[in-house]
C-alpha positions, 0 to 999 in steps of 0.5 A, a space after each residue: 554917473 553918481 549923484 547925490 544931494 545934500 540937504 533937507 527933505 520934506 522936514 529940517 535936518 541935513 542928509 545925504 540923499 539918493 536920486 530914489 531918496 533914500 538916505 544914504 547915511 555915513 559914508 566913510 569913503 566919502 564923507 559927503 556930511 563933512 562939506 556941510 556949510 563949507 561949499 556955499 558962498 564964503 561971502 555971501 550969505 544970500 539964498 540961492 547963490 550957487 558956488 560950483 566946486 571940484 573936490 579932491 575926492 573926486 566929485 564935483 559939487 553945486 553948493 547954495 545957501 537954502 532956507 526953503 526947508 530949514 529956515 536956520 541961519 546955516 542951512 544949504 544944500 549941495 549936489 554932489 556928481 561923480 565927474 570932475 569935467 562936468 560944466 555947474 550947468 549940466 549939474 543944474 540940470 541934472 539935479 532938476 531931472 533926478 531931484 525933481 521933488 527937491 529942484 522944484 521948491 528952488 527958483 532959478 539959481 545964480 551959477 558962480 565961478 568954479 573953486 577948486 579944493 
């Protein structure tokens, strides 16, 4: 399975990263960079917030609004999963295993209803 997380590391600026976190730069197949502001709540601007997705490209993906790196207003931060029927709490806990470095600056996240693109 795939996994990938969007967002901020160590400094600001928005990147796709690997679990080794490598960057992994434009994808034309993908386009992960064009989901950047567009997955985290609609309605709520509120850090850690967490709205679960399914894509038409085949991906699934956990999006919240976080200012932990990059304090601007439209900073968030996503993790993407190649799988369709994974449950948002599995990407959760997933992301805490291959993202530990990343996971551990965020508190507990609220897990909203799934929206489907």
């Amino acid at each position: 399975m795939e996994i990938f997380y969007f967002g901020c590391y160590k400094r600001t600026g928005h990147y796709v990263w690997k679990t080794d976190m490598f960057m992994l730069g434009v994808d034309p197949d993908l386009m992960l960079e064009h989901y950047d502001t567009k997955l985290p709540p609609f309605d709520n601007d509120e850090q850690f917030i967490a709205q679960p997705w399914r894509l038409k490209i085949g991906y699934s993906a956990l999006a919240w609004w976080d200012r932990s790196v990059d304090v601007r207003p439209g900073s968030n931060s996503i993790i993407f999963v190649d799988n369709l029927e994974i449950d948002p709490h599995d990407i959760l806990r997933l992301a805490k295993n291959k993202f530990p470095h990343i996971m551990k600056r965020i508190p507990e996240l609220k897990i909203l209803e799934i929206m489907i693109e």
